[in-house]
MIVEX-790461 format. One record per residue (C-alpha): residue number from 1; residue in one letter; x, y, z. Coordinates in Angstrom, 1 decimal, padded with zeros to 4 digits. Layout:
<nodes>
NODE pos code   east  north     up
NODE NUM    a      X      Y      Z
...
</nodes>
This chain:
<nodes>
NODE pos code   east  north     up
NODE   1    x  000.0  000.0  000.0
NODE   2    x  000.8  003.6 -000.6
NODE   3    x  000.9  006.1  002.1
NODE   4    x -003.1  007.2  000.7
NODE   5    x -003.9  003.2  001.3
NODE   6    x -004.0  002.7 -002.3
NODE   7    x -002.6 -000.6 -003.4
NODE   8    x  000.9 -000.3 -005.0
NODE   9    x  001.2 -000.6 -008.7
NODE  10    x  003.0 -004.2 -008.8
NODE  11    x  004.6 -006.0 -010.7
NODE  12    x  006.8 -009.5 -011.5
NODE  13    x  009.5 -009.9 -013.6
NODE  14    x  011.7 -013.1 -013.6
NODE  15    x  015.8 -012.8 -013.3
NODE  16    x  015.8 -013.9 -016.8
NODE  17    x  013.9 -010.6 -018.0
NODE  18    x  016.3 -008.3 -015.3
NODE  19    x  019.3 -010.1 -015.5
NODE  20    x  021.9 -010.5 -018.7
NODE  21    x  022.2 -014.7 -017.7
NODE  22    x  023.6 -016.1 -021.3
NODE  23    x  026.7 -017.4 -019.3
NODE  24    x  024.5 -019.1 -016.4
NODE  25    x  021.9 -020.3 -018.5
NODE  26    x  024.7 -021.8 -020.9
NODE  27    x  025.9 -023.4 -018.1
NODE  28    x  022.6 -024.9 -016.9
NODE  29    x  021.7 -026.0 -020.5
NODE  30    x  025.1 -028.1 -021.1
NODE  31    x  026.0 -029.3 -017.8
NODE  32    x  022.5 -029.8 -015.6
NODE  33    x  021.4 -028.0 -012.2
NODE  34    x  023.7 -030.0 -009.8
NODE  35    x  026.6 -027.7 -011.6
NODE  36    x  024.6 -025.1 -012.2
NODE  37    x  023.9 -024.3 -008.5
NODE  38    x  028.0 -024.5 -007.8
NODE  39    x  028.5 -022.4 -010.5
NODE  40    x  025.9 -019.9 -008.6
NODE  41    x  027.5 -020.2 -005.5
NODE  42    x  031.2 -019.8 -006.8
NODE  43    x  030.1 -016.5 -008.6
NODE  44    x  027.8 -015.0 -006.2
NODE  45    x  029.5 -011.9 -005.4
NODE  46    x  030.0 -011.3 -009.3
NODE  47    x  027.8 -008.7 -010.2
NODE  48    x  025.1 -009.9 -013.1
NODE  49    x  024.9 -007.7 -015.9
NODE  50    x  021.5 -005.5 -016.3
NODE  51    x  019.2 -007.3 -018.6
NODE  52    x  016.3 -006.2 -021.3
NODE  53    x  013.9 -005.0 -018.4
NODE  54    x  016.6 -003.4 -016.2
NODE  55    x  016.2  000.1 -017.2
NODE  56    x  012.8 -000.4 -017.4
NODE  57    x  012.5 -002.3 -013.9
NODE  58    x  014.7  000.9 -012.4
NODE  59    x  012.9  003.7 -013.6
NODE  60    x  009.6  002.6 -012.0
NODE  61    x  011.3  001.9 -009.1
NODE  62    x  012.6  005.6 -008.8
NODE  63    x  008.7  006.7 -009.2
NODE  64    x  008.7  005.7 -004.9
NODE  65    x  010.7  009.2 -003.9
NODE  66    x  007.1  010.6 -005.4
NODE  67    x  005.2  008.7 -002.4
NODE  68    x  006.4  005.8 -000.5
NODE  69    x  004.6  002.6 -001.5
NODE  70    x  004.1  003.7 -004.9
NODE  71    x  005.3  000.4 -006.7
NODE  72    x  006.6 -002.8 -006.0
NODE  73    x  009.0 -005.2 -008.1
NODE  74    x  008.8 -008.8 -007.2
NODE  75    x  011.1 -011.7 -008.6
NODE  76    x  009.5 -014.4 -009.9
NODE  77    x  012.1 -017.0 -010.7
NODE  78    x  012.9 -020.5 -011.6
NODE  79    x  015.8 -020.2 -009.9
NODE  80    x  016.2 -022.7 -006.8
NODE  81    x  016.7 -020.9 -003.3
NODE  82    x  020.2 -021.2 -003.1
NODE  83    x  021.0 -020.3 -006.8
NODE  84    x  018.6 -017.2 -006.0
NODE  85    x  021.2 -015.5 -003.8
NODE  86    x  023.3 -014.4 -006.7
NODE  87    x  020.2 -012.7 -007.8
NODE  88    x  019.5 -010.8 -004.6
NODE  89    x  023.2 -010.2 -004.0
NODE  90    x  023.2 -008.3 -007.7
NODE  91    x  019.6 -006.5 -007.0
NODE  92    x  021.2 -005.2 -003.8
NODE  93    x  024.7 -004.5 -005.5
NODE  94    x  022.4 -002.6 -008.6
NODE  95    x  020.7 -000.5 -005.4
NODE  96    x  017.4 -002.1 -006.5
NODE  97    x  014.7 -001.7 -004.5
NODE  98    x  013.5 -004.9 -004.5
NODE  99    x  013.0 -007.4 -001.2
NODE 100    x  010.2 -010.0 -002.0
NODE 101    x  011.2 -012.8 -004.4
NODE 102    x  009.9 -016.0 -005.1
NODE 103    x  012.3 -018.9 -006.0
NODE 104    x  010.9 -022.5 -007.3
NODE 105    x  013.7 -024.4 -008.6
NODE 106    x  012.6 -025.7 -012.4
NODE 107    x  009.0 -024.3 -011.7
NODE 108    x  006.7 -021.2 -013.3
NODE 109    x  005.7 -019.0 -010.2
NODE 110    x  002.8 -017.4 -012.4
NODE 111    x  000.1 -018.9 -009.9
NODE 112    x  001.2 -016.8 -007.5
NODE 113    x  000.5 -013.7 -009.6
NODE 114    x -003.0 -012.9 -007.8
NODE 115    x -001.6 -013.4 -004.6
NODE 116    x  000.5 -010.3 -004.9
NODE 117    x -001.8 -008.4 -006.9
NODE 118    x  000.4 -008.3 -009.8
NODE 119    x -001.1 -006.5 -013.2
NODE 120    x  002.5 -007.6 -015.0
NODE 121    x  004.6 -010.1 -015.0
NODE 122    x  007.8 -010.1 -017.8
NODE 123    x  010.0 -013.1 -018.4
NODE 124    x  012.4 -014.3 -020.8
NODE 125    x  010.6 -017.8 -020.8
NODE 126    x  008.0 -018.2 -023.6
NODE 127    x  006.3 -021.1 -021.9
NODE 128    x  005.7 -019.4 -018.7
NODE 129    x  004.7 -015.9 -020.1
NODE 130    x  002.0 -017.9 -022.3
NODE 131    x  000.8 -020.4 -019.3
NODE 132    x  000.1 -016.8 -017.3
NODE 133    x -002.1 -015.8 -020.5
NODE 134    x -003.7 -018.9 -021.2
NODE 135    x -005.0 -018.6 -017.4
NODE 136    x -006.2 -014.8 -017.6
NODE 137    x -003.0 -013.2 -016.0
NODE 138    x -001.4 -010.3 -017.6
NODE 139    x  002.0 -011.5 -018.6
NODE 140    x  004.6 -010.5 -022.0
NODE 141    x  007.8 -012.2 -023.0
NODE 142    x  010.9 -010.1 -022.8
NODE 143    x  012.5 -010.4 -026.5
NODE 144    x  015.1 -007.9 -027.0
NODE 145    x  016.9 -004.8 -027.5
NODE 146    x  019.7 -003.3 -029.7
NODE 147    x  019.6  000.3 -027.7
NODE 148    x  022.1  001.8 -025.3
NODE 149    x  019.7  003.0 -022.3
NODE 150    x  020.2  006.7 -021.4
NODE 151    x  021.2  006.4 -017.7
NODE 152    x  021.4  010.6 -017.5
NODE 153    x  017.3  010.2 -018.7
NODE 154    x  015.4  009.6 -015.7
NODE 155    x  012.1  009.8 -017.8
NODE 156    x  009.5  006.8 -018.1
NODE 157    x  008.2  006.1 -021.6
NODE 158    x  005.6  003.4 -022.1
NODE 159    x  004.1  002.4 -025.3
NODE 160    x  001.2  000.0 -025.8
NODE 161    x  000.0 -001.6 -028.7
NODE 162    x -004.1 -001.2 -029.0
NODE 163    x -006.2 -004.5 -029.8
NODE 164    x -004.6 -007.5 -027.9
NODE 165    x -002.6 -005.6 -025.6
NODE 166    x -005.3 -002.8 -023.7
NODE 167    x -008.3 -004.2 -025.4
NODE 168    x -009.5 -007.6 -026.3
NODE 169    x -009.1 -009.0 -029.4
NODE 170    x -013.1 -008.9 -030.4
NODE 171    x -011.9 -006.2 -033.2
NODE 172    x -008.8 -008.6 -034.2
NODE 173    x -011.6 -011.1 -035.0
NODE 174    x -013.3 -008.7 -037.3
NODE 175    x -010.4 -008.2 -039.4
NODE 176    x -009.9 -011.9 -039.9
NODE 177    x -013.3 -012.4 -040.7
NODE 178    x -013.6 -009.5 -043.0
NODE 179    x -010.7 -007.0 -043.7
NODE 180    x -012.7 -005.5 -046.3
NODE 181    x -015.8 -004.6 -044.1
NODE 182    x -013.7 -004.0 -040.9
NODE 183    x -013.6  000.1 -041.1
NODE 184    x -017.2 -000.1 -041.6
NODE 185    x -017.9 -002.8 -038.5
NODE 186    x -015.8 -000.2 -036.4
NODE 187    x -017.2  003.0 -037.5
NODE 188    x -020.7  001.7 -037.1
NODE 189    x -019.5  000.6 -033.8
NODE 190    x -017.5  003.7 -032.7
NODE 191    x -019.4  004.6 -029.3
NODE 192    x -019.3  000.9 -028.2
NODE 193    x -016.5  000.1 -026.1
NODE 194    x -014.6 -003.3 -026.3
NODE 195    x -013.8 -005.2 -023.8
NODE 196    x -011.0 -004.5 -021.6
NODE 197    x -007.5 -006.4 -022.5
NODE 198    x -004.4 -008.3 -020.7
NODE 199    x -002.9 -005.0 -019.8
NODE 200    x -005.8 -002.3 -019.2
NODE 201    x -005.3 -002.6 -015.3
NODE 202    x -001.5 -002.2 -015.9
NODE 203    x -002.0  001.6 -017.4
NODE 204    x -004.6  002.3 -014.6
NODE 205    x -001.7  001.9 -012.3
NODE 206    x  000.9  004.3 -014.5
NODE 207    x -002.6  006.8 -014.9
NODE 208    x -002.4  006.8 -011.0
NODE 209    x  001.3  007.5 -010.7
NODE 210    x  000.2  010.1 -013.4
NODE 211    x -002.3  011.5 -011.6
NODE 212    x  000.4  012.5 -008.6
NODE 213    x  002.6  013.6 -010.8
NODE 214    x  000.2  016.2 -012.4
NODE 215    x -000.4  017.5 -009.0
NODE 216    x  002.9  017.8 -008.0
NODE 217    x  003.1  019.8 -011.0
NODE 218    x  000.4  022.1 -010.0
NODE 219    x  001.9  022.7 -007.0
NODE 220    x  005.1  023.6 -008.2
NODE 221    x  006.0  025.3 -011.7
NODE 222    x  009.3  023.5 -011.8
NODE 223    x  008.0  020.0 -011.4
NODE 224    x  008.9  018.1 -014.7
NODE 225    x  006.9  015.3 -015.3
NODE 226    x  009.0  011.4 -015.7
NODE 227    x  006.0  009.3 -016.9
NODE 228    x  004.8  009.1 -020.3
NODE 229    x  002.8  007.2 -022.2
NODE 230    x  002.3  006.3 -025.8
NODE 231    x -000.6  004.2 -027.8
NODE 232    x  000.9  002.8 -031.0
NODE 233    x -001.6  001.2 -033.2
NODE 234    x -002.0 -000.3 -036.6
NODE 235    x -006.0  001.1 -036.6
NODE 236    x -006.3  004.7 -038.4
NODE 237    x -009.7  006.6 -039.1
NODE 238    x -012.4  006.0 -039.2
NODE 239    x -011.5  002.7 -036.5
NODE 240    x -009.7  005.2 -034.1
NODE 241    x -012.5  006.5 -032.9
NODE 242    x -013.7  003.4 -031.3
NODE 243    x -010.0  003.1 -029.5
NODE 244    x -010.2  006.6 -028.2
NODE 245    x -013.3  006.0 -026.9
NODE 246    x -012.6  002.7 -025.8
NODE 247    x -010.2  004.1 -023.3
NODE 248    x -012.4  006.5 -022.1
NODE 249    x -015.0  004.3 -021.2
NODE 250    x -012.6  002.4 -019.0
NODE 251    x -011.4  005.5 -017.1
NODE 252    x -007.6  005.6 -018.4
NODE 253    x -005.6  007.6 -020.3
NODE 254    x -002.6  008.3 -022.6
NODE 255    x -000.9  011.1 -023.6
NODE 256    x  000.2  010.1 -027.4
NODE 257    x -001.5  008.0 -029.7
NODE 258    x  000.5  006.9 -032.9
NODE 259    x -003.0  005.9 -035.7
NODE 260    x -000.2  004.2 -038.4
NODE 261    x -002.9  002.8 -040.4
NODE 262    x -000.7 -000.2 -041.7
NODE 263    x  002.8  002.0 -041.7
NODE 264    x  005.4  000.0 -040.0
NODE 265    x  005.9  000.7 -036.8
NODE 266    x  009.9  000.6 -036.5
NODE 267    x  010.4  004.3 -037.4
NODE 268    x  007.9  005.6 -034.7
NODE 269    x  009.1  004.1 -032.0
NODE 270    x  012.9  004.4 -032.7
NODE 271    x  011.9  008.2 -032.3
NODE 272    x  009.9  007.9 -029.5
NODE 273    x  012.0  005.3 -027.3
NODE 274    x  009.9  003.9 -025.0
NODE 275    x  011.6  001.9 -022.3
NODE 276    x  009.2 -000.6 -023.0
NODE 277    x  006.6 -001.2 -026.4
NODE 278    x  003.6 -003.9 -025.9
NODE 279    x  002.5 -005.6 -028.8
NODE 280    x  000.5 -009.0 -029.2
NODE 281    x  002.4 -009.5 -033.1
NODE 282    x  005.4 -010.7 -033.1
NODE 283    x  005.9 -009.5 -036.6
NODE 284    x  006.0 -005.9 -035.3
NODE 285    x  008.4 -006.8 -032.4
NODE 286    x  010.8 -008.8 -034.9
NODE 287    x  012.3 -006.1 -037.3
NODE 288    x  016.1 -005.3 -037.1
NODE 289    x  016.2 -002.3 -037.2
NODE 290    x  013.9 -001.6 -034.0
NODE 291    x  015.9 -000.6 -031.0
NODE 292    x  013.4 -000.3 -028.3
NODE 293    x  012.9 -003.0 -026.2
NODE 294    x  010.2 -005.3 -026.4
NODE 295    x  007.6 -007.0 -025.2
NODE 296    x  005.2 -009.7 -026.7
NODE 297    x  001.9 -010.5 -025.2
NODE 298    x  000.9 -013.9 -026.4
NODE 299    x -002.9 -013.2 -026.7
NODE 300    x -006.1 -013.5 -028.7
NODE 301    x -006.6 -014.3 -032.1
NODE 302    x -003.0 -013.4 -033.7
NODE 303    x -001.4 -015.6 -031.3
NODE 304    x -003.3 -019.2 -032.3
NODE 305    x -000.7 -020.5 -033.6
NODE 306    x  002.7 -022.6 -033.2
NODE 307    x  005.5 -020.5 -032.7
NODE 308    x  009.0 -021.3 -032.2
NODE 309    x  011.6 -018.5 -030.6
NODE 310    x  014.4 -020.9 -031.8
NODE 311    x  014.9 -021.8 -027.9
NODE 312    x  011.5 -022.7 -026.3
NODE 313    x  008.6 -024.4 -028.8
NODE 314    x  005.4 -023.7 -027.8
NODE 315    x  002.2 -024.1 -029.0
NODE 316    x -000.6 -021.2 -028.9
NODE 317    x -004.4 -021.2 -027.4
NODE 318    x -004.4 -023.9 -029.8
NODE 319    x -008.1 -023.9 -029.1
NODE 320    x -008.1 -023.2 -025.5
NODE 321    x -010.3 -021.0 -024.1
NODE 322    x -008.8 -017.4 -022.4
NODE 323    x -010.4 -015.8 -020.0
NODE 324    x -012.2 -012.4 -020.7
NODE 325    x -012.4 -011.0 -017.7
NODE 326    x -008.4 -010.5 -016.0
NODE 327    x -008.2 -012.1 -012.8
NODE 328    x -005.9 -009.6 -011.2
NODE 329    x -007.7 -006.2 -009.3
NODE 330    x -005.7 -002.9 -009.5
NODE 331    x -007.9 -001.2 -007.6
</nodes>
């Protein structure tokens, strides 16, 4: 809780998404968990390397000297507890605010999310982001990033993909059905919001950080804002209508929206460099020139389908059934 009694915005991310671990995880893979956990041990005062979500991870972290309370960061880890000390020894070394963990050696912690009240959880592991999903928990796999993170730039830039991501994916089904009488379906639909998606209650939380900041703001000229917030979308008029309004239904806000209309969206967001882009297509997350990290939320129509991140082989809803309503409360 907050110092108002609000519940903090929280979050989990696994050592895998906050953590650089090729040399462990190469370890693990080729020579099996006994030597794994020796390796652990002989290197635990050796500082791991920040991973994709680091920046990220630190930056909302550093949102706590606006109130106490504001957000927590929990590890969620496959890590057993005795190879977990490295990671807490380089989340203390890293001055990470971070003190809860969970470690289950060889074992997904996403049943856990609701427990903690978690409206995120980010991991490298494709099969445990995708369980979270399949069960109604907001989860999105960690891919990658080719940019050098500002460290002087203590701003917060999030950008979220529309249908799959905020919303459902009722409009996503439209398109499939019929592309050509999908800007019609959505116009004629325009003052009907959709459903809400895996990561509304996750920008309700960064509206309410928001929300403190703009006050602060009021109360002193100076104040320059940190958080900022993007939506970058493939939909353009006359289906944009329906998004804007979709969002205000729901009682959340943000303060860019990028209507691309079938434009790639590489070139926007290497201008905008968001700390963190949400997408639920792996085709937009996969070009080589995009430097922002990324995140891919497994869910809906677009993702029933087998994939293969040339490590972990999974197969999609595959005809399973998702469920609508999010389990996890914000509030």
């Amino acid at each position: 809780m907050d110092e108002s009694g609000e519940r903090a915005l929280t979050i989990g991310v696994a050592s895998s998404a906050l953590f650089d671990l090729t040399e462990s995880d190469k370890v693990f893979r080729e020579q099996g968990q006994e030597t794994y956990e020796a390796y652990q041990a002989d290197h635990l005062h050796d500082q791991l390397k920040p991973g994709i979500a680091f920046p990220f991870v630190k930056r909302l972290l550093s949102l706590n000297d606006l109130a106490p309370g504001l957000v927590e960061v929990i590890i969620m880890s496959r890590n057993s507890p005795t190879s977990g000390l490295r990671v807490m020894e380089s989340i203390n070394k890293h001055e990470l605010a971070i003190t809860r963990a969970v470690f289950r050696t060889g074992r997904s912690s996403t049943e856990f999310m609701d427990v903690f009240g978690m409206t995120l959880f980010l991991s490298a592991n494709a099969v445990d982001v995708r369980e979270a999903v399949e069960n109604g928990l907001p989860a999105g796999r960690v891919l990658r990033s080719s940019g050098q993170d500002d460290e002087k730039d203590d701003s917060l830039r999030i950008a979220f993909d529309f249908d799959g991501v905020l919303a459902d994916d009722a409009s996503e089904k439209i398109y499939k059905d019929d592309p050509d009488g999908y800007a019609e379906h959505e116009r004629k639909h325009a003052e009907k919001p959709l459903s809400k998606g895996p990561l509304e209650r996750f920008l309700a939380g960064i509206n309410r950080i928001q929300k403190i900041e703009n006050d602060k703001a009021v109360e002193d000229f100076n104040y320059v804002r940190r958080v900022w917030v993007s939506l970058v979308t493939a939909r353009d008029a006359p289906a944009h209508e329906r998004a804007v309004r979709s969002l205000q239904e729901w009682g959340v806000k943000v303060d860019d929206a990028f209507f691309l209309g079938g434009i790639e969206k590489t070139g926007v967001l290497n201008k905008l460099r968001p700390h963190m882009f949400f997408d639920d297509q792996l085709d937009n997350l996969e070009s080589a020139e995009l430097t922002a990290p990324v995140v891919h939320i497994p869910f809906g129509i677009r993702n029933n389908k087998e994939e293969d991140d040339g490590k972990n082989k999974r197969v999609g809803n595959g005809g399973r059934r998702v469920r609508k309503r999010w389990r996890i409360d914000s509030a």
